[in-house]
C-alpha positions as CSV (number, residue, x, y, z in Angstrom):
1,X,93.1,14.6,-40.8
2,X,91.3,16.2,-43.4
3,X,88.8,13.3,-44.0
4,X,87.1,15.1,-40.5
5,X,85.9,18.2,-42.0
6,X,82.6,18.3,-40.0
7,X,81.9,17.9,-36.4
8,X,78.5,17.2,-34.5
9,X,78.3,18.2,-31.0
10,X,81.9,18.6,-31.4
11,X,82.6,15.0,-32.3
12,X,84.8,14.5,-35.5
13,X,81.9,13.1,-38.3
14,X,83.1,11.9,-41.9
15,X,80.6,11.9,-45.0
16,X,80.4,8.3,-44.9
17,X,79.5,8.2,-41.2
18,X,76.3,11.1,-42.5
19,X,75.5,8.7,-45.6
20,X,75.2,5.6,-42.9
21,X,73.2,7.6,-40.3
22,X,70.7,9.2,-43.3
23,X,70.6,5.1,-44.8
24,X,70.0,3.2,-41.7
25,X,67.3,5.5,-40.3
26,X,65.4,5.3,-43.5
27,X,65.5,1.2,-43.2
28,X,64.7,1.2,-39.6
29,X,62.0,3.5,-39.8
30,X,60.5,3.6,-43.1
31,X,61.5,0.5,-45.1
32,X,58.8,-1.5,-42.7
33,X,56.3,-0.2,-44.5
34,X,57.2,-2.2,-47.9
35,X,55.6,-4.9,-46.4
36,X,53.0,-3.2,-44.9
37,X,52.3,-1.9,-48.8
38,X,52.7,-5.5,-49.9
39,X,50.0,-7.1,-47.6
40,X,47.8,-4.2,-48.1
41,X,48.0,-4.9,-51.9
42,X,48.0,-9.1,-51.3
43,X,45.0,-8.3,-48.9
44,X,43.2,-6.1,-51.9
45,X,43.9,-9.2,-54.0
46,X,42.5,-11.6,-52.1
47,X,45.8,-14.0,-52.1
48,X,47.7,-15.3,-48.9
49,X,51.0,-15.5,-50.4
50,X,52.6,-14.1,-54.0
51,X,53.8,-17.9,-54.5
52,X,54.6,-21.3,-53.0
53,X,58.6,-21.1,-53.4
54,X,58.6,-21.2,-49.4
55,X,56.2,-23.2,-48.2
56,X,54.8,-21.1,-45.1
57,X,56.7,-17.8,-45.8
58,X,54.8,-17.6,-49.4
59,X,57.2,-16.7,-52.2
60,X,60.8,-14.5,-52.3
61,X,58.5,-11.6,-53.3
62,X,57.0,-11.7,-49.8
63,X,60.7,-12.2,-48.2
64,X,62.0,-9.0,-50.5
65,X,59.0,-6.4,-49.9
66,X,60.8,-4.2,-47.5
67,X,63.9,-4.6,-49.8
68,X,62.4,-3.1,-52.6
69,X,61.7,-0.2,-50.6
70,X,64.8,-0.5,-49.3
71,X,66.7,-0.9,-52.5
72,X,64.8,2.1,-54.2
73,X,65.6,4.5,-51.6
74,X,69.1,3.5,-51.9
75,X,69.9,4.1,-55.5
76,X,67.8,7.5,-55.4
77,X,70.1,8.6,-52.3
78,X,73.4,7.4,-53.7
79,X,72.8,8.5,-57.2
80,X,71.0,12.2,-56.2
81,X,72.6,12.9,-53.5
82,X,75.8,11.3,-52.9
83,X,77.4,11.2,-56.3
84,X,75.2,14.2,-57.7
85,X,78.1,16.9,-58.2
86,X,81.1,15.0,-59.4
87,X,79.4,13.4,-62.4
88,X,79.9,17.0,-64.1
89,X,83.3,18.8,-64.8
90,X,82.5,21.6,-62.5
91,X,81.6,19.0,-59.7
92,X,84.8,17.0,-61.0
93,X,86.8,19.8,-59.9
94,X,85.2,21.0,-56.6
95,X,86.0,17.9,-55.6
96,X,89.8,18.2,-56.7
97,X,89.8,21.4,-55.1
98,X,88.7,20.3,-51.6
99,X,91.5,17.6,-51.9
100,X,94.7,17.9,-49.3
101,X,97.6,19.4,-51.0
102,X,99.1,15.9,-50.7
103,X,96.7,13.9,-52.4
104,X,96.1,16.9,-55.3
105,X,100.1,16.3,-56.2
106,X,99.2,12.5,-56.2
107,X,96.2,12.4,-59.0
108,X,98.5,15.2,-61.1
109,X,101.2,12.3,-61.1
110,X,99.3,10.1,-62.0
111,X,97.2,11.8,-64.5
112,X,100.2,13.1,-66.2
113,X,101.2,9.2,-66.1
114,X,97.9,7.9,-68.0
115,X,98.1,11.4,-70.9
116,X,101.6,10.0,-71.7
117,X,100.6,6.2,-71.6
118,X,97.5,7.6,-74.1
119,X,100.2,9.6,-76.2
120,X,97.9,12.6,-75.2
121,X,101.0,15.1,-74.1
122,X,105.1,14.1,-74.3
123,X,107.8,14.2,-72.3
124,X,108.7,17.6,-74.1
125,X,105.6,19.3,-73.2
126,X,106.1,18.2,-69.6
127,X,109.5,20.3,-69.6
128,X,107.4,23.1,-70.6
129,X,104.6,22.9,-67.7
């Protein structure tokens, strides 16, 4: 298949399985230390808890520190690094290019459907093609 394009110690490895490796090794390593950060800062403060919303556990702010971390990181690496090429025309179409042959005569079909739906091209230019 061509979704395999990679292999690691010459076990077949998709981009997703990458994306999930690089994500959940950033939250088990390095997402901890959002609340580390937080009770450094509450500590700095001189405040036990951001609020009272769970009695004991302080507010959602202190059950959410490592997500903000978490939640950060995430965006950055999806929107930098995962999705940073195809937002452009040239990425747009190194991404087409690196399609199967198969699924390159599927998104033709179908864009050729939506440019007549749009009125963009005609039956009579298609002839021509």
């Amino acid at each position: 298949s061509d979704v395999y394009k990679r292999q690691v110690h010459g076990m077949p490895i998709t981009e997703f399985q990458i994306h999930s490796i690089i994500l959940g090794t950033f939250a088990s390593l390095f997402s901890p230390f959002g609340g580390f950060f937080a009770s450094g800062f509450k500590r700095a403060i001189k405040i036990k808890d951001f609020a009272t919303t769970i009695p004991g556990h302080g507010g959602i702010t202190d059950r959410m520190d490592c997500q903000i971390l978490m939640g950060t990181f995430s965006y950055l690496y999806v929107s930098q690094i995962v999705f940073r090429n195809v937002s452009t025309m040239r990425g747009l179409l190194r991404f087409v290019v690196n399609l199967s042959t198969n699924d390159q005569i599927v998104l033709f079909n179908e864009l050729q459907q939506i440019l007549l739906r749009k009125t963009i091209i005609n039956a009579t230019s298609l002839i021509e093609l």
